[in-house]
N, CA, C and O atoms as CSV, one atom per row, in Angstrom:
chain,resi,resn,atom,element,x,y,z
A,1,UNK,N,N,-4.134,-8.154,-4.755
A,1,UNK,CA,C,-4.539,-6.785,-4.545
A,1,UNK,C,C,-5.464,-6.729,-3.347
A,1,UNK,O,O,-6.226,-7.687,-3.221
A,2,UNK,N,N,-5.508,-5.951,-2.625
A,2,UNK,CA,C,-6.196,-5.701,-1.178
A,2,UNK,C,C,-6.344,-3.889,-0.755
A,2,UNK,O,O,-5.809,-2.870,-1.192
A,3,UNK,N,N,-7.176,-4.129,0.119
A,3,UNK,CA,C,-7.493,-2.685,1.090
A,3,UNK,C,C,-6.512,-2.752,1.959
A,3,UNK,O,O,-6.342,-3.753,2.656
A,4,UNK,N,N,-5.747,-1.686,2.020
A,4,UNK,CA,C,-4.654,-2.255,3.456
A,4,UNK,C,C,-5.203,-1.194,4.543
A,4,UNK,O,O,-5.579,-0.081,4.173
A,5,UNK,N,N,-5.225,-1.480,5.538
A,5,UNK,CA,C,-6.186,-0.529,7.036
A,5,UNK,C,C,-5.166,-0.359,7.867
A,5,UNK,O,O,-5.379,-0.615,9.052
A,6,UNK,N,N,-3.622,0.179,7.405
A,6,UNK,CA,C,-2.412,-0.366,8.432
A,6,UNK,C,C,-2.855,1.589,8.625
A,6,UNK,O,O,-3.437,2.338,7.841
A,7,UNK,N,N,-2.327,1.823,9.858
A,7,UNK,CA,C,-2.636,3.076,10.348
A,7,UNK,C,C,-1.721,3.724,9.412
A,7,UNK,O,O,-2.244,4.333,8.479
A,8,UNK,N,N,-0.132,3.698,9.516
A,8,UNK,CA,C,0.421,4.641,8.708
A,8,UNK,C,C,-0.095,4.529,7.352
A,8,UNK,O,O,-0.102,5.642,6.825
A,9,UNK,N,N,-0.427,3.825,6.765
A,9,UNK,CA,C,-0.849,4.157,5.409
A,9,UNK,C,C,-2.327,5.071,4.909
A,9,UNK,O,O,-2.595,5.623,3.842
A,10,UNK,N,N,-3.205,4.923,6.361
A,10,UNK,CA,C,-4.169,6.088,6.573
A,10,UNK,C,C,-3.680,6.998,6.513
A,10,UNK,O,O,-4.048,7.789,5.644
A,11,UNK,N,N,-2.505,7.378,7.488
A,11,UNK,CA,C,-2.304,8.918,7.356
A,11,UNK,C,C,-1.477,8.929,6.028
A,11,UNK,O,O,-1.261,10.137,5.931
A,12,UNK,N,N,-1.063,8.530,5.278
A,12,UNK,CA,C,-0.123,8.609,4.226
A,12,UNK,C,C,-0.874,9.049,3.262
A,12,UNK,O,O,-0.665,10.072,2.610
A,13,UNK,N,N,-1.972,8.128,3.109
A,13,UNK,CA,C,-3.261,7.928,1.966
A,13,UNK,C,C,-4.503,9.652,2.310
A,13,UNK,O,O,-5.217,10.245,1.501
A,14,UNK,N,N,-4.274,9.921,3.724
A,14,UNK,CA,C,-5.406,10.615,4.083
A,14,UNK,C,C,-7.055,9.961,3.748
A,14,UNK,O,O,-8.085,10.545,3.412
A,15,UNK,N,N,-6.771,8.541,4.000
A,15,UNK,CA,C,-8.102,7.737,3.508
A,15,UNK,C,C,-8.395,6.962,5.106
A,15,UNK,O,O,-7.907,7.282,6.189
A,16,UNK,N,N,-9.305,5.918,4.811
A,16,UNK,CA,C,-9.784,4.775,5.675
A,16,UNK,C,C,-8.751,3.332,5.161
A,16,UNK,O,O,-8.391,2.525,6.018
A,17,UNK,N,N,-8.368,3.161,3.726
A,17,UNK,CA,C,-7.407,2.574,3.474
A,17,UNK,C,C,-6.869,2.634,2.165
A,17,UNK,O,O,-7.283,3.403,1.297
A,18,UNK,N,N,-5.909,1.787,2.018
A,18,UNK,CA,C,-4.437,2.209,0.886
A,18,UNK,C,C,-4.748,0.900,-0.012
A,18,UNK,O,O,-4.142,-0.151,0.194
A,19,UNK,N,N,-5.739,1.028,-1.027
A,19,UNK,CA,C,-6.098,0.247,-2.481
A,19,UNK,C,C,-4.355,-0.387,-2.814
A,19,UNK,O,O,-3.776,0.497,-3.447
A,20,UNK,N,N,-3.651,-1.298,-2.636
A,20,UNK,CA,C,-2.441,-1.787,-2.913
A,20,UNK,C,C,-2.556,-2.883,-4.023
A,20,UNK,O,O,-3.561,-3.565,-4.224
A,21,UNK,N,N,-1.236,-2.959,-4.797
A,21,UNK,CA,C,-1.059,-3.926,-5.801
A,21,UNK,C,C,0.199,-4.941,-5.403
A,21,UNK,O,O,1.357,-4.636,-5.685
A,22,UNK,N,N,-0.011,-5.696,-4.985
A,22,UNK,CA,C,1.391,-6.804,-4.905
A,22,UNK,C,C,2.328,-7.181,-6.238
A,22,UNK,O,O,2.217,-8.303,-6.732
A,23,UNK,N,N,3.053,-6.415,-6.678
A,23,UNK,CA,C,4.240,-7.198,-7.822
A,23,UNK,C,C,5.588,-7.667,-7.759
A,23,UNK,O,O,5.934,-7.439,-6.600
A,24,UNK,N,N,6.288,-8.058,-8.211
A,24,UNK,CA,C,7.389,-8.613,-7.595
A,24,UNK,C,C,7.523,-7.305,-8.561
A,24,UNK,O,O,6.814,-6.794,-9.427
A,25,UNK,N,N,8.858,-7.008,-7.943
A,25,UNK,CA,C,10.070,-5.719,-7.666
A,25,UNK,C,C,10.561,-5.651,-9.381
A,25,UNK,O,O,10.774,-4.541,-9.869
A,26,UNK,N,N,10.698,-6.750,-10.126
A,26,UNK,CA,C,11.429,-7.117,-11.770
A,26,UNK,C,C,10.285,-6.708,-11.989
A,26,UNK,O,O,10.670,-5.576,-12.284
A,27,UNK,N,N,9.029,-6.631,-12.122
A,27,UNK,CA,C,7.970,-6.591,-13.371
A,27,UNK,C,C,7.497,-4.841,-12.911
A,27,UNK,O,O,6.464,-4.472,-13.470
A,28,UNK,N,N,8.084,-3.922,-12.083
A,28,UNK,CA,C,7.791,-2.607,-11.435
A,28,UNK,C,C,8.411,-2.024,-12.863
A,28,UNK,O,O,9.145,-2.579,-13.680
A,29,UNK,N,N,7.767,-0.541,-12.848
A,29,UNK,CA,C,9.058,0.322,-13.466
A,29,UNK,C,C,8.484,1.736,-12.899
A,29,UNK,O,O,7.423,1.686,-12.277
A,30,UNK,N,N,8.823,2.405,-12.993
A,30,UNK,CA,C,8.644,4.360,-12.582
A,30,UNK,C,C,8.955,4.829,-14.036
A,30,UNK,O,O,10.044,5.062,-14.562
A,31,UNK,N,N,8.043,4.879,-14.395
A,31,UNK,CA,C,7.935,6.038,-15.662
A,31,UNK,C,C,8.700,7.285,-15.572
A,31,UNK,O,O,9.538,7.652,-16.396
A,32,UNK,N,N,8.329,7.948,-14.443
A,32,UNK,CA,C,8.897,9.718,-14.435
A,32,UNK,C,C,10.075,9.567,-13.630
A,32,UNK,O,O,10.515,8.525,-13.145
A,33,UNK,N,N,10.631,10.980,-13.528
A,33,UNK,CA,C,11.796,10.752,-12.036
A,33,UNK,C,C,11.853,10.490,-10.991
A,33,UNK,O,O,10.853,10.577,-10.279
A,34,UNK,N,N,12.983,10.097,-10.540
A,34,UNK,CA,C,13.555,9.012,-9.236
A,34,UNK,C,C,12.686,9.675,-8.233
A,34,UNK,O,O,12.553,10.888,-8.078
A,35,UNK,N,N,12.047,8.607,-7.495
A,35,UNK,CA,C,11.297,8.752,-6.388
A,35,UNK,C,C,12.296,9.420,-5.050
A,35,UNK,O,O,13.525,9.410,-5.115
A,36,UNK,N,N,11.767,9.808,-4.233
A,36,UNK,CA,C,12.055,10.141,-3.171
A,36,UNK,C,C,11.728,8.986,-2.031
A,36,UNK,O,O,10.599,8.496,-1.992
A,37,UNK,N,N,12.801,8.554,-1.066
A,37,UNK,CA,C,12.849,7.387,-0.445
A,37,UNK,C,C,12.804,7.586,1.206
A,37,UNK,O,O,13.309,8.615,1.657
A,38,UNK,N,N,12.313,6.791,1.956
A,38,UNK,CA,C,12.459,7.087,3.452
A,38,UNK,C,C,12.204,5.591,4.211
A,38,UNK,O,O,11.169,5.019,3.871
A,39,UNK,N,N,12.954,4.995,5.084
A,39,UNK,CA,C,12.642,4.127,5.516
A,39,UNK,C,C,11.875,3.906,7.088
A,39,UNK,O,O,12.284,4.664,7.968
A,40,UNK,N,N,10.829,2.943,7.454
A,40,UNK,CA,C,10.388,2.795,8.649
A,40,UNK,C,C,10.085,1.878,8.960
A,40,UNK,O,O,10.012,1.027,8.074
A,41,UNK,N,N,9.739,1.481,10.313
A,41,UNK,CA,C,9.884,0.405,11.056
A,41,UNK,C,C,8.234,-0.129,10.609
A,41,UNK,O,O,7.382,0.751,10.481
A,42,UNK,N,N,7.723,-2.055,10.315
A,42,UNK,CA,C,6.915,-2.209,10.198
A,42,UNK,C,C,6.446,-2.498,11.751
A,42,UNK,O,O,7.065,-2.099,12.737
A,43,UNK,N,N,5.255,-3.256,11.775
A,43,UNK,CA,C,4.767,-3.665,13.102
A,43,UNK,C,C,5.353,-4.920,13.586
A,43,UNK,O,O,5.202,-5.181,14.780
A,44,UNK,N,N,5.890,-5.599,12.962
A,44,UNK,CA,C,7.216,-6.768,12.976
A,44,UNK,C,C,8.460,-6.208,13.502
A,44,UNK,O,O,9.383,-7.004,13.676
A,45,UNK,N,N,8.649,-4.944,13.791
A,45,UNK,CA,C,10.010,-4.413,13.652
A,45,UNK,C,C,11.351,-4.521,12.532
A,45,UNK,O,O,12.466,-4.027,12.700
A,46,UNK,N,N,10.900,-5.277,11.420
A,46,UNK,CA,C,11.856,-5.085,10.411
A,46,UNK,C,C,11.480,-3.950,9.322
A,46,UNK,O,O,10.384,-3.417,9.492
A,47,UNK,N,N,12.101,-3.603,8.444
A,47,UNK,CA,C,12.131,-2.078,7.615
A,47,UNK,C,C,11.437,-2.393,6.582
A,47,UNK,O,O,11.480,-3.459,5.968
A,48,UNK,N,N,10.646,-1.279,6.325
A,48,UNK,CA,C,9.937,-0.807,4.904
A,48,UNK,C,C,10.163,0.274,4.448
A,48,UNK,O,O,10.089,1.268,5.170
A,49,UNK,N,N,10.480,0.355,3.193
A,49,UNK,CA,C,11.023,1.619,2.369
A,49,UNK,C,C,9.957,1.904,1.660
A,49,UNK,O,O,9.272,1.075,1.060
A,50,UNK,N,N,9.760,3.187,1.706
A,50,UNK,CA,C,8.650,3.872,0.750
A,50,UNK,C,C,8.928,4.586,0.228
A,50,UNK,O,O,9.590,5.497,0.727
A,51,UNK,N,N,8.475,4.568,-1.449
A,51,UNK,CA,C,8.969,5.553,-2.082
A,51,UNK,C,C,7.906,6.811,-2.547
A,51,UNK,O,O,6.685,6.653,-2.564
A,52,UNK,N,N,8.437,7.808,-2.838
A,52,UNK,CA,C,7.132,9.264,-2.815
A,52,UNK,C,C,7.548,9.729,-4.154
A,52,UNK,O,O,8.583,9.413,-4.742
A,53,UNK,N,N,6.468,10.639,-4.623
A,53,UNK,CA,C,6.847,11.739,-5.973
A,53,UNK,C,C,7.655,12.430,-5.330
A,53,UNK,O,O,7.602,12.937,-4.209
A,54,UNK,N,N,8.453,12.416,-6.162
A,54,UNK,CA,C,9.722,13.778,-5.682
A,54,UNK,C,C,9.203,15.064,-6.284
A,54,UNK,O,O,9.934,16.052,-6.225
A,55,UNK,N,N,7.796,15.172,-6.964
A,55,UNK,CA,C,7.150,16.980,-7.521
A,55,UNK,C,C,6.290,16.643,-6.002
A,55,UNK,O,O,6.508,17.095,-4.877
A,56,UNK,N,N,5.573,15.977,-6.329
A,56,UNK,CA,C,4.813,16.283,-5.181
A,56,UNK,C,C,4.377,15.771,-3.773
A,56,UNK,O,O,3.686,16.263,-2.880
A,57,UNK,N,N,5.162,14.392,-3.946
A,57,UNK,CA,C,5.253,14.312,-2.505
A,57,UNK,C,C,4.012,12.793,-2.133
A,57,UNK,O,O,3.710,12.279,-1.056
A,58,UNK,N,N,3.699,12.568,-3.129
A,58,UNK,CA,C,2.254,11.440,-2.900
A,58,UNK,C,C,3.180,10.028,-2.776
A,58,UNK,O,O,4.266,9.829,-3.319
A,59,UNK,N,N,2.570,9.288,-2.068
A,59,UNK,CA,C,3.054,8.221,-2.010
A,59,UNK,C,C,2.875,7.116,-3.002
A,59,UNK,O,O,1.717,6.836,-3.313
A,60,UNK,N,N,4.043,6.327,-3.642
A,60,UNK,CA,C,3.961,5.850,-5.136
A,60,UNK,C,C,3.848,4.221,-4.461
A,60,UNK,O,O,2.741,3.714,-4.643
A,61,UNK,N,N,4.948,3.272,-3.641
A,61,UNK,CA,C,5.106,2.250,-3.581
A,61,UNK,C,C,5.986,2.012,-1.772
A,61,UNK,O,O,6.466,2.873,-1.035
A,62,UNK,N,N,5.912,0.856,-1.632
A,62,UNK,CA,C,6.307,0.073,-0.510
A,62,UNK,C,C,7.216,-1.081,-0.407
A,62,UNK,O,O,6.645,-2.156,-0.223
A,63,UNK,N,N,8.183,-1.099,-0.465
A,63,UNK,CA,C,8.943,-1.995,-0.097
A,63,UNK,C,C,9.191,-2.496,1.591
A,63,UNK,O,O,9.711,-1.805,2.466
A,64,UNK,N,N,8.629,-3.958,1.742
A,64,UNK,CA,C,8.477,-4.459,2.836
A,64,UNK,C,C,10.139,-5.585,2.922
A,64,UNK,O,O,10.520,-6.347,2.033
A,65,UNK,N,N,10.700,-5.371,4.020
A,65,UNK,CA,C,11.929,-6.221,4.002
A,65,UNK,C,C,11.494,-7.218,4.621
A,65,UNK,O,O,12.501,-7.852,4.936
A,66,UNK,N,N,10.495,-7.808,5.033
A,66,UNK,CA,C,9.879,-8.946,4.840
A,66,UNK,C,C,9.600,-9.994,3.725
A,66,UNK,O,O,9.696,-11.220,3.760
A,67,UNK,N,N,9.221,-9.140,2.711
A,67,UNK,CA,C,8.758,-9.874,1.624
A,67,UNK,C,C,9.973,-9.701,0.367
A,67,UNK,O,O,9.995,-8.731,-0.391
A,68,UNK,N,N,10.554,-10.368,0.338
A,68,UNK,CA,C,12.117,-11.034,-0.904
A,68,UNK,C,C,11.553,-10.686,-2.178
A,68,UNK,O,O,10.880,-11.651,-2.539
A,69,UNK,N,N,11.508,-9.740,-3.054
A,69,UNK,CA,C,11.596,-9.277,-4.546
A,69,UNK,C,C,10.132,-9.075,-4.318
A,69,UNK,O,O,9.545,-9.999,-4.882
A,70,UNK,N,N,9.507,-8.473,-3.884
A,70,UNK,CA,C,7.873,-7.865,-4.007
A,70,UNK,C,C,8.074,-6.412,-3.935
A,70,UNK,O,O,8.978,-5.859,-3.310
A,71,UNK,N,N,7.241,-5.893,-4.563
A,71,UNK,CA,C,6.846,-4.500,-4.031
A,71,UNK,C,C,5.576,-4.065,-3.872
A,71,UNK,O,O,4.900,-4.737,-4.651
A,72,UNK,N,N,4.882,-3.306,-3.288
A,72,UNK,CA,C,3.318,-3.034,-3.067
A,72,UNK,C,C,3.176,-1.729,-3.585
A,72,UNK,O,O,4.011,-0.999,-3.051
A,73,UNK,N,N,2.285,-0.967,-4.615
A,73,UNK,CA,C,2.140,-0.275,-5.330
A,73,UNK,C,C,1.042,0.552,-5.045
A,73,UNK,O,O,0.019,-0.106,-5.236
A,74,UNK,N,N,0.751,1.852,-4.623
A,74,UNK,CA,C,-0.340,2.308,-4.522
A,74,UNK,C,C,-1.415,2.545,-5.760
A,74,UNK,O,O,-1.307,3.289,-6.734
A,75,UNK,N,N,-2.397,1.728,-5.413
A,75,UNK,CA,C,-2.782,1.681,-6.939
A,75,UNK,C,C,-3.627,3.187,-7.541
A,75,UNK,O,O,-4.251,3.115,-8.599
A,76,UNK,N,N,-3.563,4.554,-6.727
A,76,UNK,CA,C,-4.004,5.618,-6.905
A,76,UNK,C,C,-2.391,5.816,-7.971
A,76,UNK,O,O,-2.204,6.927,-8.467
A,77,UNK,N,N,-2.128,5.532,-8.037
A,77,UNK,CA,C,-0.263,5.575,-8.347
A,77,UNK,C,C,-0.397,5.735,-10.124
A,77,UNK,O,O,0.087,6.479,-10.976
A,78,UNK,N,N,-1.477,4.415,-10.095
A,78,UNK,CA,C,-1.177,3.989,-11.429
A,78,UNK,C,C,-1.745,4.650,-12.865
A,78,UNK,O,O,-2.803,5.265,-13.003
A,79,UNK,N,N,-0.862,4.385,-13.770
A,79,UNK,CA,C,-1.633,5.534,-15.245
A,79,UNK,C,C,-3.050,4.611,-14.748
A,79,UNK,O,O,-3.741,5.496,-14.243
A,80,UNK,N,N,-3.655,3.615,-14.654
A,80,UNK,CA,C,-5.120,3.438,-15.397
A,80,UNK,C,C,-5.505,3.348,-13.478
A,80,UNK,O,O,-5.517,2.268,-12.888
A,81,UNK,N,N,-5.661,4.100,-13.088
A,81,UNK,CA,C,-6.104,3.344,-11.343
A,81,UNK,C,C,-7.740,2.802,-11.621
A,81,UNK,O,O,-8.230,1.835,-11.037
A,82,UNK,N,N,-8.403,3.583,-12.562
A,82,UNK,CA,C,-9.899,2.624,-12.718
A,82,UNK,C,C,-9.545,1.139,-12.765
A,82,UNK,O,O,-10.233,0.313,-12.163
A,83,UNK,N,N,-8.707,0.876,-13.324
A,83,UNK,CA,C,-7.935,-0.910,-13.471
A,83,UNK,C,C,-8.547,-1.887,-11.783
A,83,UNK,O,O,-9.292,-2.842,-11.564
A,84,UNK,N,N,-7.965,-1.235,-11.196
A,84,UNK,CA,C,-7.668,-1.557,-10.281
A,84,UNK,C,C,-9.075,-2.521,-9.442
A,84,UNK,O,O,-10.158,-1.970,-9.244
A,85,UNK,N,N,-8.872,-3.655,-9.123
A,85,UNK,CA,C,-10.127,-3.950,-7.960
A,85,UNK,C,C,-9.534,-5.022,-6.699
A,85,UNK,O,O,-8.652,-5.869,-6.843
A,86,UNK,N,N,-10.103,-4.789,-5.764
A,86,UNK,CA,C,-9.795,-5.392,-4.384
A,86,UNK,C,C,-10.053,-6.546,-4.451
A,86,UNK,O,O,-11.096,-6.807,-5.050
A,87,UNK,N,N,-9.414,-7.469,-4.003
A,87,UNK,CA,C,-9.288,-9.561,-3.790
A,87,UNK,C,C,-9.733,-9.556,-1.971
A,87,UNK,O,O,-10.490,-10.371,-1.442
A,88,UNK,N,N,-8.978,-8.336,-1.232
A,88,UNK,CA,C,-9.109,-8.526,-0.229
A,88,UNK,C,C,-9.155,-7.581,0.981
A,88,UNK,O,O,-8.847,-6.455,0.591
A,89,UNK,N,N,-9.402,-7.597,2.208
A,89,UNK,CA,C,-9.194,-6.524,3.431
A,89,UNK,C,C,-8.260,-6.886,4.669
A,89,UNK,O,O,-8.399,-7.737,5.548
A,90,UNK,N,N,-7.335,-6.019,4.451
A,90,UNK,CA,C,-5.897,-6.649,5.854
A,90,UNK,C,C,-6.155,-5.164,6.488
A,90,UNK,O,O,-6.573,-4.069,6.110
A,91,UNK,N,N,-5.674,-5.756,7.632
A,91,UNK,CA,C,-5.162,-4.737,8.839
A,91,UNK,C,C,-6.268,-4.183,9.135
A,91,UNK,O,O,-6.150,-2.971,9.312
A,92,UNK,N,N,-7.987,-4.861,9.344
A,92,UNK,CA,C,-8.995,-4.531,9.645
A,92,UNK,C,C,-9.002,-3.972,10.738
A,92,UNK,O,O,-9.784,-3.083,11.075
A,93,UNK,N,N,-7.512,-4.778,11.849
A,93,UNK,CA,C,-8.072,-4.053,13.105
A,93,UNK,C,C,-7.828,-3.240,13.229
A,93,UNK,O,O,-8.242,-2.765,14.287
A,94,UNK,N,N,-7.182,-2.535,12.563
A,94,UNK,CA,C,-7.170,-0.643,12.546
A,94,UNK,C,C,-8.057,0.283,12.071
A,94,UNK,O,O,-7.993,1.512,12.088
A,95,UNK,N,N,-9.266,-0.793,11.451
A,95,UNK,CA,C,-10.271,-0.002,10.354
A,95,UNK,C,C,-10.989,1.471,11.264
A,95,UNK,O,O,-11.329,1.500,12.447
A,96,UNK,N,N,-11.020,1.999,10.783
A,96,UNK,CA,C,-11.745,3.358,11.167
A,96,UNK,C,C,-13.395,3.059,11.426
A,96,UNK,O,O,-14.058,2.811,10.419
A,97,UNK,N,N,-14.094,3.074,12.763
A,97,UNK,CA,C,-15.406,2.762,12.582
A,97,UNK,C,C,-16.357,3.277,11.451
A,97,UNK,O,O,-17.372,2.640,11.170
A,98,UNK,N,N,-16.032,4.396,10.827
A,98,UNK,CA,C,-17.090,4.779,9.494
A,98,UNK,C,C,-16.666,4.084,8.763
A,98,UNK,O,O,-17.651,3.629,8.182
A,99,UNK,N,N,-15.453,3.475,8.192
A,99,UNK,CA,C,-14.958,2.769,7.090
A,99,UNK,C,C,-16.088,1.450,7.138
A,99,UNK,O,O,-16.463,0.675,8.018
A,100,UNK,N,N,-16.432,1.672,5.558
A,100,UNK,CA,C,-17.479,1.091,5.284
A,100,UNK,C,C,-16.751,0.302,4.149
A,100,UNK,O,O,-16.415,0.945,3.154
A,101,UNK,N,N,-16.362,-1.605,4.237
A,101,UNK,CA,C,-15.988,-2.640,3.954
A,101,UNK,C,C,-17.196,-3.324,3.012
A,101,UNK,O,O,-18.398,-3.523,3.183
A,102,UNK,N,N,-16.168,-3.597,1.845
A,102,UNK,CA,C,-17.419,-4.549,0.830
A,102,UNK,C,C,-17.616,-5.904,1.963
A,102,UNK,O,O,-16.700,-6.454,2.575
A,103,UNK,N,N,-18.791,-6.175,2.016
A,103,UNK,CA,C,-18.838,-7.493,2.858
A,103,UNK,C,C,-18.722,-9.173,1.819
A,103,UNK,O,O,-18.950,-10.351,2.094
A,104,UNK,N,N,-18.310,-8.531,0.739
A,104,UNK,CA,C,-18.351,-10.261,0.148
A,104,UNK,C,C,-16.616,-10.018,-0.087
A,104,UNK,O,O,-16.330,-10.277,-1.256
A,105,UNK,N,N,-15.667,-9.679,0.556
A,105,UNK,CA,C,-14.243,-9.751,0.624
A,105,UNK,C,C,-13.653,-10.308,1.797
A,105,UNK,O,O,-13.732,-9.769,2.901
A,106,UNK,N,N,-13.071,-11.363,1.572
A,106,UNK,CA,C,-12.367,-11.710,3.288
A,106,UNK,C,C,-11.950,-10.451,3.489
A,106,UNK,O,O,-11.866,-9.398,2.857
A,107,UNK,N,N,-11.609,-11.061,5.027
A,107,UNK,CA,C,-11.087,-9.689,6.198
A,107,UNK,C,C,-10.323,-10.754,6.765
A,107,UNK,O,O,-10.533,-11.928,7.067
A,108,UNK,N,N,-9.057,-9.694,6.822
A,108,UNK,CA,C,-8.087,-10.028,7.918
A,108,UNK,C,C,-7.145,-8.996,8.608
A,108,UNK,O,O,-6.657,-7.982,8.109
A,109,UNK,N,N,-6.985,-9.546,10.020
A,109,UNK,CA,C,-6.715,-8.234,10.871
A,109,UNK,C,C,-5.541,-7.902,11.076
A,109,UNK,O,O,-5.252,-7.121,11.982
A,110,UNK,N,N,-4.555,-8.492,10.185
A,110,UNK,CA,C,-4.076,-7.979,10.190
A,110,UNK,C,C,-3.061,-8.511,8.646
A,110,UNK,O,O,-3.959,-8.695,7.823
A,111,UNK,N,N,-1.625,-8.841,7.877
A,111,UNK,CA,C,-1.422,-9.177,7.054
A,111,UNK,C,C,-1.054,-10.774,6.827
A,111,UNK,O,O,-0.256,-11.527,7.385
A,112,UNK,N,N,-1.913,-10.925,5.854
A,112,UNK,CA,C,-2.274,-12.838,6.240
A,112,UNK,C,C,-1.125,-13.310,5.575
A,112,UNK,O,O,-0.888,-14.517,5.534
């Protein structure tokens, strides 16, 4: 689990960064109805699919075609998001200068 600081996920999130959960793709499920899907180019140039609420439009999860049976989960996403706590900070070098970083979390600038 990590802070991700990747720019599109700022504007996605409307935050400084996107609280993410790493699971492999088998242990996922979507409770409500079928997400709404769109694909885009990462900073690697290979594809990531993201999926959205189809009521309202928030962003639920990430599929990176980089990474073989993972998916990344927005953890605002989740029934318990209090659950949730950060291991780490990627894609620092996009951090927003007010974005204010726990300092006892590695940082990395980008995805390690």
């Amino acid at each position: 689990m990590g802070n991700g600081r990747c720019r599109h996920r700022q504007q996605a999130t409307e935050s400084a960064c996107f609280p993410a959960v790493l699971v492999k793709q088998n242990d996922f499920k979507i409770d409500d109805s079928e997400p709404l899907r769109f694909e885009c180019p990462a900073d690697r140039g290979h594809a990531k699919r993201q999926g959205l609420c189809a009521t309202c439009g928030s962003p639920l999860f990430l599929i990176n075609g980089a990474s073989d049976g993972e998916i990344v989960f927005f953890a605002s996403s989740m029934a318990e998001p209090s659950l949730y706590t950060s291991s780490r900070n990627i894609f620092v070098k996009n951090a927003q200068p007010w974005d204010v970083m726990d300092p006892a979390l590695p940082r990395f600038a980008a995805k390690p």
